[in-house]
N, C-alpha and C positions, 0 to 999 in steps of 0.2 A: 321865920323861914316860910315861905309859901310853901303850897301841899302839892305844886309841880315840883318844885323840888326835892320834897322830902321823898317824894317817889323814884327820885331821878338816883339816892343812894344806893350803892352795890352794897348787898349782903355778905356776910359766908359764908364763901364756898359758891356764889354766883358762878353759874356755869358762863365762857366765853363766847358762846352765838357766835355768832358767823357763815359762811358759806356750807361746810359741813353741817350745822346744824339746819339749816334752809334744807338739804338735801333731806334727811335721815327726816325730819317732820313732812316733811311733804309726802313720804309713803304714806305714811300715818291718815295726814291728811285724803288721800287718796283712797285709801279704805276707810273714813268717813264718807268720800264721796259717791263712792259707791252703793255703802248700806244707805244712803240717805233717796238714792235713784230706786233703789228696791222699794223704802219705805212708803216714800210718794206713790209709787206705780198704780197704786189704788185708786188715787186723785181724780189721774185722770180717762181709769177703767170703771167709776161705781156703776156708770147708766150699764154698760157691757156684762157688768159683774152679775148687778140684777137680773135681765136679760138669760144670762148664761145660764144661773143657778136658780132662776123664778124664785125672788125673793123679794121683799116688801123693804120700805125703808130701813124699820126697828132692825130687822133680818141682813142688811148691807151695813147698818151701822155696828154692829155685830163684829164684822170683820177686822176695822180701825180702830173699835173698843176692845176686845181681847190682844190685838197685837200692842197697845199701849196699856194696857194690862199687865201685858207679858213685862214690855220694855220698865214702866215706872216698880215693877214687881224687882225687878233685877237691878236696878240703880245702886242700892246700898251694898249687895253680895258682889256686884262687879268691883264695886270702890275699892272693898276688901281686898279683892280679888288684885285690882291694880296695885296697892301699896303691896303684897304680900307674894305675890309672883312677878309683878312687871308686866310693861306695858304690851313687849313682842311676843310673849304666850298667851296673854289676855287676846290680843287683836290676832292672833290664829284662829284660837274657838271661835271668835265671835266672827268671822272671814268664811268660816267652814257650814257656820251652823246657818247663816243670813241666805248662803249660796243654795246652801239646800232648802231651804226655804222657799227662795226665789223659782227655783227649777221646779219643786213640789208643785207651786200654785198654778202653772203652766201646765201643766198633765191633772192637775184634781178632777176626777170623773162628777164631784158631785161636791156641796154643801160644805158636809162635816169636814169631807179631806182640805177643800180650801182651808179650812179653819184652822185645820191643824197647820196647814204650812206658813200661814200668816201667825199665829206663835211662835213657831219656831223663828222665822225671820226676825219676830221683832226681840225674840231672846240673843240673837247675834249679833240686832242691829243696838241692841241696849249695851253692848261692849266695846262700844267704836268710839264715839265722844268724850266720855272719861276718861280713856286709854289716849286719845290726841292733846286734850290737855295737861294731863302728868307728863307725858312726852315734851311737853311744851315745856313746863314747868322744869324737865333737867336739864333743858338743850340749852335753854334761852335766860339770860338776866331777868329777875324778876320784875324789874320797869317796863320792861315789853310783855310784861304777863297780859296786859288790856288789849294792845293789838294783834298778841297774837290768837288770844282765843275770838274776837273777834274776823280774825279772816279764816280762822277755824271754820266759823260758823257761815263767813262768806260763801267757804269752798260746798258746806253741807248745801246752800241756796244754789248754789249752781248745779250741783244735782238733781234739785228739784227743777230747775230749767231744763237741764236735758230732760229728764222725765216727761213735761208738761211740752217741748215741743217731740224731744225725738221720739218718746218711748209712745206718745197717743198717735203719730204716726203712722208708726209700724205698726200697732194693734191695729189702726182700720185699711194699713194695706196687707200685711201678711197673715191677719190673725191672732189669735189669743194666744196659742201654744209656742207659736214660731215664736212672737214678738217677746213674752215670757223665757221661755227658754232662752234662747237668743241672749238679753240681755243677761244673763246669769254667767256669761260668758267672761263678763269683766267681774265677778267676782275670784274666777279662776288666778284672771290676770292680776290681782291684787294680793292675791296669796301669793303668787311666787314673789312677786319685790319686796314683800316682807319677810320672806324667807331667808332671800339673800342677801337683804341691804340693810334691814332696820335693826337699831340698837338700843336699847335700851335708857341707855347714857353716856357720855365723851367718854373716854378715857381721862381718868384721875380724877373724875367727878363723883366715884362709886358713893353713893349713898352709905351714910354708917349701919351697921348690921341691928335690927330691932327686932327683940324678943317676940317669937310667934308662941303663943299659948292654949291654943285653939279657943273654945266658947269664951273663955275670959278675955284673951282677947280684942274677937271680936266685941261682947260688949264694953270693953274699954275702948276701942278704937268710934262705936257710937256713938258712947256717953260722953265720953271728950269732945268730939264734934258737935253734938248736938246741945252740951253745955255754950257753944258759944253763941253768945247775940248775934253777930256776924253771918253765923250758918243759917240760923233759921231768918233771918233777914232775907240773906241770898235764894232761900228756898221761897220764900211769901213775894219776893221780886219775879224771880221766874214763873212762878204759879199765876200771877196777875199779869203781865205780858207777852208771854208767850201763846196762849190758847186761842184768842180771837184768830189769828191769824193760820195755826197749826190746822184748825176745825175748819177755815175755809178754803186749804189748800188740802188738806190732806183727804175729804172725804163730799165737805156739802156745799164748797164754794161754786162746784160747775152746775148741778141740780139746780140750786139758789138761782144761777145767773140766767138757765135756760126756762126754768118750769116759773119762776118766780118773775122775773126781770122780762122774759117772750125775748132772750138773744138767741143767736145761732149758735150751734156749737164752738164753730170759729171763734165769734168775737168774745166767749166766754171763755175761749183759751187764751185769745189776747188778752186778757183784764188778768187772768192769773199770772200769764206769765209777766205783767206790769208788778205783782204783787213780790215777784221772787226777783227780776230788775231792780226794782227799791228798794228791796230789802239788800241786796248786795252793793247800793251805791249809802244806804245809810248807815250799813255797816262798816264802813270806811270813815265816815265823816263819825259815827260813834264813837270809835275803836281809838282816831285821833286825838278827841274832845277829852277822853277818860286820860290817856296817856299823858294829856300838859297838864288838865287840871282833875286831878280826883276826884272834888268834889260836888261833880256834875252828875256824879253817876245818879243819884237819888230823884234829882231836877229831871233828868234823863227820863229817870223810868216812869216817873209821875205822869209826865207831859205826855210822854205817850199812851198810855192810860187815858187818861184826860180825851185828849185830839182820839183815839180812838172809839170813845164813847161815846162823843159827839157826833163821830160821822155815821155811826151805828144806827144813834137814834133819827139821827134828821133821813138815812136812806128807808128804815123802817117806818117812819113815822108819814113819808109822802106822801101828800093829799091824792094824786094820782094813780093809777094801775100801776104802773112802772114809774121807776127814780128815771129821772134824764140820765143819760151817758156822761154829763161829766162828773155828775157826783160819783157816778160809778167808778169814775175814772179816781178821783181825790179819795174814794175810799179804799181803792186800792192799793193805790199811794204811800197812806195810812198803814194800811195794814205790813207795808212793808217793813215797817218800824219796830214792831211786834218783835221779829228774831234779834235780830240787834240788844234791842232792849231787854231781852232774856238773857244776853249776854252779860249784860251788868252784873245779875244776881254770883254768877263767880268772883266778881271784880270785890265783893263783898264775905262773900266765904273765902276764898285763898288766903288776905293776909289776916284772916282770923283763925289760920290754921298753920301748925309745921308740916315742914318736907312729907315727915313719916304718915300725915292723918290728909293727906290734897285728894286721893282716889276716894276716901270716906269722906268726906266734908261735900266735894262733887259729885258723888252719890247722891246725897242728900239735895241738894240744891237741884240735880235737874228732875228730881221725882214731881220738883212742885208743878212744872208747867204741864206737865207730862199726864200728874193725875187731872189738871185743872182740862186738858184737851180732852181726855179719857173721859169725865162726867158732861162733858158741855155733848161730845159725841152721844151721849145715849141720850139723853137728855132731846136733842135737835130730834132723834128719830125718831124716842116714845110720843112729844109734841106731835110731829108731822103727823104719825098712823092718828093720832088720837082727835086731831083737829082738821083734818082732810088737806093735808099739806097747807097749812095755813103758815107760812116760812116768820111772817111780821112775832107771831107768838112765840115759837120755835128759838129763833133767834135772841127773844127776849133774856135768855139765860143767861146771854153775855156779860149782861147789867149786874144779874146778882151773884157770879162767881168774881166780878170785875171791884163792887162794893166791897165783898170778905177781905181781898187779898189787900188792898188798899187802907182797910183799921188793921192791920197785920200789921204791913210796912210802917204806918205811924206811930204804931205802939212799939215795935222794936230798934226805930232808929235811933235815938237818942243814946240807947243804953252799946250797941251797935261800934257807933261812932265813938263814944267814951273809952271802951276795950280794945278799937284799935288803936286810939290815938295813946294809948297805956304798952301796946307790943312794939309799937313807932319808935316811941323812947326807951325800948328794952333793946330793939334792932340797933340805937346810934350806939347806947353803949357797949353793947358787943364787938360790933364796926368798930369803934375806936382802939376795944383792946384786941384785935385781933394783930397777930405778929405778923409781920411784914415776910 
């Protein structure tokens, strides 16, 4: 049997997807789009940021490092937190705490208070993508687990679009505080549709009830996850493609493009927003690829690994003052591949887990890109103060968080691929004797 079809099997207890379920996930989705607009915001305020709070690079990367601090800190607690209360209580706090957040950093008189509100933000926005994929997980047959977490993560890139054009916008037409506040507005709006509309789960799909224990537990809900090949595969997938691109959209892509590169601000918001366009058109062509044939997911993530390395070194490596515009352009291109292919690493932890352990296994798996952006972040800044913004150095980091994650992926795939293709055949036979 090919591995499109072995995927194409209903489980049970597959939930029935359909119309209802598009609805009730797209709130979900809608409050990832939003903490994902707050997250970004930084992106494309750093120069403003500096500026505001007279602060150094080390001192702006500060900001992006404690908020993915905060976010990759709370990964496993949230996971818990998903399997053990659900999805619509989890994505309230995280709804409440993102908002307040968001509105803090607009009125911070100084430094510290930013800081604090940039924690708190990304403690709200670390409860939104977990909570959309377990959501996924009850709505939706688990053959469409690959597409949909995939346009999951389409919907979080389109946030980062509005951000990179609308939200830099308004900060240089109305201001810092207006254009911050302001925007904290659709966090409001997000709280009430999940208030009123989202569920948990279909009706007659109830999950069977699982012994809460507290501390034992949770370490049995870790141990179990983290026993399997699968999880930490998924976790060493995300860690190695996810962060080139997070670190140049989230904090040192426009700096890079204007201080490094001699672009205008303009056309360095054009090349990101090329970065968060490709990312949303090859996360559709991903999303497709994983869905017929499984077995792509690895090829997948490699290659873009790979092709990202490469454009890295030949833009840093130019014999020139500045790269030409189109490599600028092809490594933008590039880098759009990056989320997408973070997406994989679920595609590798889900069927290495049950129903009851999906929040704690996804937990785990998005910590990896998460810390990998978090060290490349401090890392870019302590370089820059230390070498007089010398970016060609700075950037060099990429290479060797990019080598770790890669003898990761090789040394867990084999064993990975063995354990699932071991639950594949424990799934037909269950399918077979389930009663009719």
């Amino acid at each position: 049997m090919s591995s499109s079809s072995r995927t194409a099997i209903a489980l049970p207890g597959d939930p029935p997807g359909g119309r209802r379920a598009i609805a009730v996930w797209s709130i979900g989705v809608a409050v990832y789009f939003v903490a994902v607009i707050f997250r970004t915001s930084l992106g494309v305020a750093g120069l403003d940021a500096a500026d505001r709070f007279h602060v150094g690079a080390s001192a702006l990367s500060t900001f992006s490092i404690l908020q993915l601090l905060v976010y990759a800190g709370m990964q496993i607690p949230v996971g818990l937190l998903v399997d053990r209360l659900g999805t619509k209580k989890v994505l309230t706090i995280g709804v409440v705490l993102f908002t307040a957040g968001q509105l803090g950093f607009a009125f911070s008189p100084s430094y510290g208070t930013a800081l604090a509100s940039r924690a708190l933000l990304g403690c709200g926005d670390a409860m939104t993508f977990i909570s959309v994929l377990r959501l996924g997980t009850r709505w939706f047959p688990a053959r469409r687990g690959p597409l949909v977490a995939q346009l999951a993560g389409l919907a979080g890139m389109a946030g980062n679009l509005v951000s990179t054009l609308v939200l830099a916008r308004l900060l240089h037409g109305i201001g810092w505080t207006a254009a911050f506040a302001g925007s904290a507005l659709a966090g409001v709006v997000v709280l009430v549709l999940l208030l009123l509309f989202l569920k948990d789960h279909p009706e007659g799909c109830e999950p069977e009830p699982f012994p809460h224990q507290g501390a034992a537990y949770v370490r049995r809900q870790i141990a179990a996850s983290w026993r399997e090949p699968g999880t930490r595969l998924g976790l060493w997938v995300h860690f190695t493609t996810q962060f080139p691109a997070m670190v140049f959209l989230l904090l040192w892509g426009l700096p890079f493009l204007v201080e490094a590169q001699g672009l205008t601000r303009a056309t360095a918001g054009e090349l990101l927003t090329l970065v968060v366009l490709s990312n949303m058109v090859i996360g559709l062509v991903y999303g497709q690829i994983v869905a017929r044939h499984h077995e792509a997911r690895l090829p997948l993530a490699l290659g873009t690994v790979g092709a990202t390395a490469v454009l890295w070194a030949v833009t840093l490596a130019w014999p020139a003052a500045h790269a030409p515009m189109w490599l600028l352009i092809v490594l933008c291109v590039v880098l759009g591949a990056c989320g997408p292919a973070s997406m994989l690493g679920f595609d590798f932890a889900r069927p290495a887990n049950p129903p009851e352990r999906q929040g704690t296994a996804s937990g785990i798996t998005n910590m990896g890109g998460f810390v990998a952006s978090m060290t490349t972040l401090f890392a870019v800044g302590v370089l820059l103060d230390a070498t007089g913004d010398d970016y060609t150095v700075a950037f060099s980091t990429v290479f060797v968080l990019q080598a770790l994650g890669v003898s990761q992926i090789l040394r867990l795939r084999k064993r990975a691929a063995r354990r699932e293709r071991e639950r594949l055949v424990a799934s037909r036979v269950e399918t077979v004797h389930v009663p009719a």
